[in-house]
C-alpha positions as CSV (number, residue, x, y, z in Angstrom):
1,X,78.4,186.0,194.0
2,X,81.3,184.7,192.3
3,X,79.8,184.8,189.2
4,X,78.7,188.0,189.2
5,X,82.3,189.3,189.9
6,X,83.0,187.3,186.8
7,X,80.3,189.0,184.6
8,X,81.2,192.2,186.3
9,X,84.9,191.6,185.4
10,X,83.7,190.8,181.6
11,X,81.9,193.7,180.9
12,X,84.9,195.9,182.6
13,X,87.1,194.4,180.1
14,X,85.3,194.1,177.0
15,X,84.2,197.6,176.0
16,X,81.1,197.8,174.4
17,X,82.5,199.3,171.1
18,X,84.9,196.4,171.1
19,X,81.9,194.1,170.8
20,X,80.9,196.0,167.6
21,X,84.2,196.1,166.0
22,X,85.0,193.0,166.5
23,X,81.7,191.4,165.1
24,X,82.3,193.3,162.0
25,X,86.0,192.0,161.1
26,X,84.7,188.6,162.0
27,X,81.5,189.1,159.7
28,X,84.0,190.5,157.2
29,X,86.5,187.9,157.2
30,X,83.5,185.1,156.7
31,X,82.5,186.9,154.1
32,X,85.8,187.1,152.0
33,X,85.4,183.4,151.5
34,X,82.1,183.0,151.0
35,X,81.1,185.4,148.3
36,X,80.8,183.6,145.5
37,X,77.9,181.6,146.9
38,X,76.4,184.5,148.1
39,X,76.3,186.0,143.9
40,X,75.6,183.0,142.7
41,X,72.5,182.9,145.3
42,X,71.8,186.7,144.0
43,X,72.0,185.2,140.2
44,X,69.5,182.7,140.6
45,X,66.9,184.2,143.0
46,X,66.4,187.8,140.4
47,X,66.8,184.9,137.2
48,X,63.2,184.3,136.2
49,X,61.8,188.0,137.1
50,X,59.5,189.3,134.8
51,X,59.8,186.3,132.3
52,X,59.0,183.6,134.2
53,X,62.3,181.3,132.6
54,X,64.3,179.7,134.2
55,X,67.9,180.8,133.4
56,X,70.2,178.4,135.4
57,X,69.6,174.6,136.0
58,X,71.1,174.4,139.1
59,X,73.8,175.9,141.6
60,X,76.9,174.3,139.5
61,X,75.1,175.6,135.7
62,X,74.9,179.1,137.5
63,X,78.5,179.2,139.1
64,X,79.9,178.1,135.5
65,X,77.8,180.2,133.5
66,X,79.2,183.4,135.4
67,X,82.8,181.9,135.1
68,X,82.8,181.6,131.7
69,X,81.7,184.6,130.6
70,X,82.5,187.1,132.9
71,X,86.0,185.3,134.5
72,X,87.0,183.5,138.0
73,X,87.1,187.0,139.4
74,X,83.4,187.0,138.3
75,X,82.4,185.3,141.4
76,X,84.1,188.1,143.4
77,X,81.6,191.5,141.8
78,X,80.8,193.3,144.2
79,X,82.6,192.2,146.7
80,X,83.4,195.7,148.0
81,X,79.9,196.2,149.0
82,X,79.3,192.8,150.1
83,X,82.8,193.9,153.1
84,X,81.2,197.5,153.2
85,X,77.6,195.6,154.3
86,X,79.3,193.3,157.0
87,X,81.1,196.5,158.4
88,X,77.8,198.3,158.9
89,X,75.0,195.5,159.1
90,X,77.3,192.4,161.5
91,X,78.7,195.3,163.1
92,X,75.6,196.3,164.0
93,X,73.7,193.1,164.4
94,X,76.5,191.1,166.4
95,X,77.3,194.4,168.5
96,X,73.7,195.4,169.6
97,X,73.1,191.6,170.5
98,X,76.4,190.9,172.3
99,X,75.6,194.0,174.5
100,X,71.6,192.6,174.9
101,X,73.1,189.4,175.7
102,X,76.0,190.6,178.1
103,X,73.6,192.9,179.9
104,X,70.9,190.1,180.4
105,X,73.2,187.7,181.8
106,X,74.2,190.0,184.7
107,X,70.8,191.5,185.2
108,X,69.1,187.8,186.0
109,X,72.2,185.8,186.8
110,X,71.6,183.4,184.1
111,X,71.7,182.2,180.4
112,X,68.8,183.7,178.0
113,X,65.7,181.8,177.8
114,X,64.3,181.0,174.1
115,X,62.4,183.9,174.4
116,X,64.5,186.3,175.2
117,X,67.3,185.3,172.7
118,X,64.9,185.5,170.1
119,X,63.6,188.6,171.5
120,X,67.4,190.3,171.2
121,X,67.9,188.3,167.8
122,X,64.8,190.6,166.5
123,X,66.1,194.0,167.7
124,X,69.5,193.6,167.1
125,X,68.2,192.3,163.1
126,X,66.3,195.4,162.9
127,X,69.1,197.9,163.6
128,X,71.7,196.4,161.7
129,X,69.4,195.7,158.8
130,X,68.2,199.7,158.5
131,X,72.5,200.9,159.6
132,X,73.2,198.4,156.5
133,X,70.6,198.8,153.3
134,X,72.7,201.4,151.6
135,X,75.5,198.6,151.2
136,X,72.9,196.1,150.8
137,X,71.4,198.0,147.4
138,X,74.8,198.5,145.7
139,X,75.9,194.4,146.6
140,X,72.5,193.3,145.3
141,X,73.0,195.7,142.2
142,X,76.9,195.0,141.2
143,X,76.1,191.1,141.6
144,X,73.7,191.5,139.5
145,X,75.1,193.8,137.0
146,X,76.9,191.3,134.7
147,X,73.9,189.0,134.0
148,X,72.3,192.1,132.1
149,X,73.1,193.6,128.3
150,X,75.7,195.3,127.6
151,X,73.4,198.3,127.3
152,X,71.4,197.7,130.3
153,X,74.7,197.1,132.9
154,X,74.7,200.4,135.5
155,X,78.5,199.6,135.3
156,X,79.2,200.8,139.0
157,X,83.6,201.3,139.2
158,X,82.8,200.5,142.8
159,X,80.8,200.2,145.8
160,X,81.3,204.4,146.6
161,X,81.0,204.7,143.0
162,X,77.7,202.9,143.5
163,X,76.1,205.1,146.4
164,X,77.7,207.8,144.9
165,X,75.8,207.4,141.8
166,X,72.4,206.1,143.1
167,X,72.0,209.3,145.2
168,X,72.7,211.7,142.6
169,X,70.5,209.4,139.8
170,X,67.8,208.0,142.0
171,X,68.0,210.4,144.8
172,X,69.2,209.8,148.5
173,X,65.6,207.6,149.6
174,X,66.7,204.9,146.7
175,X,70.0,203.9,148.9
176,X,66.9,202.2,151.0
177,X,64.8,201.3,148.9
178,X,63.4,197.4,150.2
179,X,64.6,198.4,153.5
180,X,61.1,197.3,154.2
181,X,61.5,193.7,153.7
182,X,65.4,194.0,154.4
183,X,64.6,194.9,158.3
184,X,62.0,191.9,158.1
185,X,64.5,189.7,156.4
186,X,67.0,190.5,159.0
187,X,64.9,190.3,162.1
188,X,63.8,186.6,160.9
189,X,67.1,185.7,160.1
190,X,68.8,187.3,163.8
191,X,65.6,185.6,165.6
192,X,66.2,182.2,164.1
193,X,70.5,182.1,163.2
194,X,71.6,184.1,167.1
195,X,68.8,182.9,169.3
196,X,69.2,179.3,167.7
197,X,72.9,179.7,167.7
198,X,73.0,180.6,171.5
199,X,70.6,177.6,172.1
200,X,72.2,174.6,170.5
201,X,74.9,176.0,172.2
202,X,73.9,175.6,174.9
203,X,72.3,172.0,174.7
204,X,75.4,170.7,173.2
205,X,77.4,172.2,176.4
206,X,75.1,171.2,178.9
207,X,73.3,168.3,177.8
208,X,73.5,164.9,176.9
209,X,76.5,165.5,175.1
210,X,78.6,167.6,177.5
211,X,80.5,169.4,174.9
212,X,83.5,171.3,175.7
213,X,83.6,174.9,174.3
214,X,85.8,175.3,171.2
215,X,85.7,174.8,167.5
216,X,83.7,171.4,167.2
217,X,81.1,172.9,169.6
218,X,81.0,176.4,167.7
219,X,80.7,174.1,164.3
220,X,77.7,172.1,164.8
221,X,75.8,174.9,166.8
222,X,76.2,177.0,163.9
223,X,75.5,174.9,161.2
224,X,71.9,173.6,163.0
225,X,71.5,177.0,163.5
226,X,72.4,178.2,159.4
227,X,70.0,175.3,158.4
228,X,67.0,176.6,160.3
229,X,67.7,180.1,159.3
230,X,67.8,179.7,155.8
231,X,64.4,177.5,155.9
232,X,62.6,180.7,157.5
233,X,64.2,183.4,155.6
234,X,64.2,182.9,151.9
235,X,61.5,183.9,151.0
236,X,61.9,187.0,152.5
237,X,65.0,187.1,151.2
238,X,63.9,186.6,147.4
239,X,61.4,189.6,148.3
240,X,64.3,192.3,149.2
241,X,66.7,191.0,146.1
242,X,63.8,191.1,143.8
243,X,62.8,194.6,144.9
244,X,66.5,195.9,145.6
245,X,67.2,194.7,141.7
246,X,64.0,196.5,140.2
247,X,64.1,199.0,137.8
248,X,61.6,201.6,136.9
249,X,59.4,201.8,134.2
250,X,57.2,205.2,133.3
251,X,58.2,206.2,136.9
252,X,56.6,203.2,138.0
253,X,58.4,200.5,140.1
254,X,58.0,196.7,139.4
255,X,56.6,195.9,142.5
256,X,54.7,197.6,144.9
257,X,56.2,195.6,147.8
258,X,56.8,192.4,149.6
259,X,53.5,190.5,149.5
260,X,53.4,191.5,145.7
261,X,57.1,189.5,145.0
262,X,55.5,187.0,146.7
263,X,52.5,186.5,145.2
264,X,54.0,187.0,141.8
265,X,57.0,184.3,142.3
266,X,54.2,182.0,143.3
267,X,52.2,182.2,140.8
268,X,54.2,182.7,137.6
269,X,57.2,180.9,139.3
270,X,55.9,177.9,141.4
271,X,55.4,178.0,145.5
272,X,59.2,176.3,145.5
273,X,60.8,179.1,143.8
274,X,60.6,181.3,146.8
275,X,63.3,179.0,148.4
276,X,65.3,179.7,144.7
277,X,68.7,179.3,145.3
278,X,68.4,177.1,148.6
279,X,71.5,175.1,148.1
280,X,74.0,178.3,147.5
281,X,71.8,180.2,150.3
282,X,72.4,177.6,152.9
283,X,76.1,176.8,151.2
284,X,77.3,180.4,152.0
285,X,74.9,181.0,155.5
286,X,76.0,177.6,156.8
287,X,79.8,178.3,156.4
288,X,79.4,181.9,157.2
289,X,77.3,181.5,160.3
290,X,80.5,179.3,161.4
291,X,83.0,181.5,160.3
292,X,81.5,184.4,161.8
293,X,81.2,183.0,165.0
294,X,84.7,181.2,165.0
295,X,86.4,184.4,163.7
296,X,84.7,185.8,166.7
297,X,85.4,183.6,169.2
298,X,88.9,183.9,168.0
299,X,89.1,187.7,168.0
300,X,87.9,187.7,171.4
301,X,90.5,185.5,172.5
302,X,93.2,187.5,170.9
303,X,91.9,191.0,172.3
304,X,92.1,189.1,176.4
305,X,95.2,187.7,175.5
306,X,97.2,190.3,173.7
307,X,95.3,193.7,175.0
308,X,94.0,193.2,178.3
309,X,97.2,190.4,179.3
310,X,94.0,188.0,180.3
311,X,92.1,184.2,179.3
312,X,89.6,184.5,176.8
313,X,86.0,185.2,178.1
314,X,83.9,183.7,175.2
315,X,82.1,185.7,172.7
316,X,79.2,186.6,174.8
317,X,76.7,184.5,172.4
């Protein structure tokens, strides 16, 4: 009885919009530190396409190559879109799944089984991943921009500049183009990084090890939980940057979809090179998988403590 009162109390005092704004500035604060992983994972995973050559020799060769000829602030292109995609995609994601997660928990009295977290990590991908393709297209294309010819750069001002431009050049469908194998991507990556992040949670607080909540707990569950995510997503992932990053030749697109990138990496590219880009991949979801959920934990805190004059709840995951 008590702790329904408690759950009761919770939902009373976090508003559900609160849960979606505050998953976005912690999804956008990760994301200010991590963004040069996540371009130099872009670089490396479209390098190759159509040619088959390898242009970078590793994660180091790729991060210097962009440094040196396009400048330290290199590794921060497109960083506009890459904030405008956490405020629309985490928002999203980390809202929808807080709520699924909040609601369950007073329904049935009790944590989410594996199923059901994974079950919430699916739908609450889905949404966020369709809410953020638009952003997703114009990060994918001004990461990408500098790596091309002079002639060939689209030479976006910025991200509105971007969306602004795609819609009147491409037409307003293009803004989702891949959102095929973006939603897929995304409910993969929600199903394995929340469900496995509420789980080792879990473990580590109840099991063997009787961890406290806080930061060291928060730490390793979300870096257990970034590794298994990245393992199950990349390929995936290579699909949606591959396609978002294609251009059109006759009126004909360079791939006809997913299972086409695929194939193609495979077999011009080697089975490996669908995990292209592993080590920056895993280097920027690692980090901001704990970021994310440390920002969030932190935010929640701070919203108790300074707007409703009350201790911290938890994030909800």
């Amino acid at each position: 009885m008590a702790q329904q009162q408690q759950q009761q109390t919770v939902k009373k005092n976090l508003p559900n919009g609160m849960k979606f704004v505050l998953g976005g500035m912690a999804g956008m604060g990760a994301t200010m530190i991590v963004q040069p992983l996540d371009l130099v994972k872009t670089r490396m995973q479209i390098s190759g396409a159509g040619s088959g050559k390898k242009e970078f020799r590793n994660t180091f060769h790729c991060m210097q190559t962009v440094v040196s000829r396009e400048g330290p602030f290199g590794l921060y292109q497109g960083i506009g879109a890459a904030l405008l995609r956490q405020a629309t995609y985490t928002t999203s994601r980390l809202g929808v799944y807080t709520y699924l997660n909040d609601a369950y928990k007073l329904h049935f009295q009790k944590d989410p089984s594996v199923a059901a977290s994974m079950g919430m990590g699916v739908i609450a991908g889905a949404c966020g991943a369709f809410v953020g393709t638009p952003a997703e297209v114009a990060l994918i294309r001004m990461a990408s921009d500098g790596r091309l010819p002079i002639a060939e750069r689209r030479n976006y001002n910025n991200v509105f500049n971007a969306l602004t431009r795609i819609t009147r050049e491409e037409g307003l469908t293009t803004l989702w183009r891949g959102s095929l194998p973006t939603m897929g991507r995304a409910m993969v990556v929600n199903m394995s990084q929340l469900a496995s992040y509420s789980q080792f949670k879990t473990y580590f607080r109840t099991g063997p090890l009787k961890m406290e909540e806080g930061i060291k707990l928060q730490f390793a569950a979300s870096m257990l939980s970034g590794l298994l995510t990245t393992i199950t997503s990349m390929p995936l992932d290579m699909a949606k940057t591959r396609i978002q990053n294609q251009k059109y030749v006759d009126g004909k697109p360079e791939y006809r979809g997913t299972l086409e990138v695929l194939g193609r990496v495979a077999r011009h590219e080697g089975l490996f090179a669908l995990w292209k880009g592993f080590t920056p991949y895993y280097c920027r979801l690692g980090p901001h998988t704990v970021l994310t959920f440390i920002f969030l934990e932190q935010l929640n805190q701070m919203y108790y403590k300074y707007i409703l004059g009350s201790e911290s709840k938890g994030s909800g995951l």
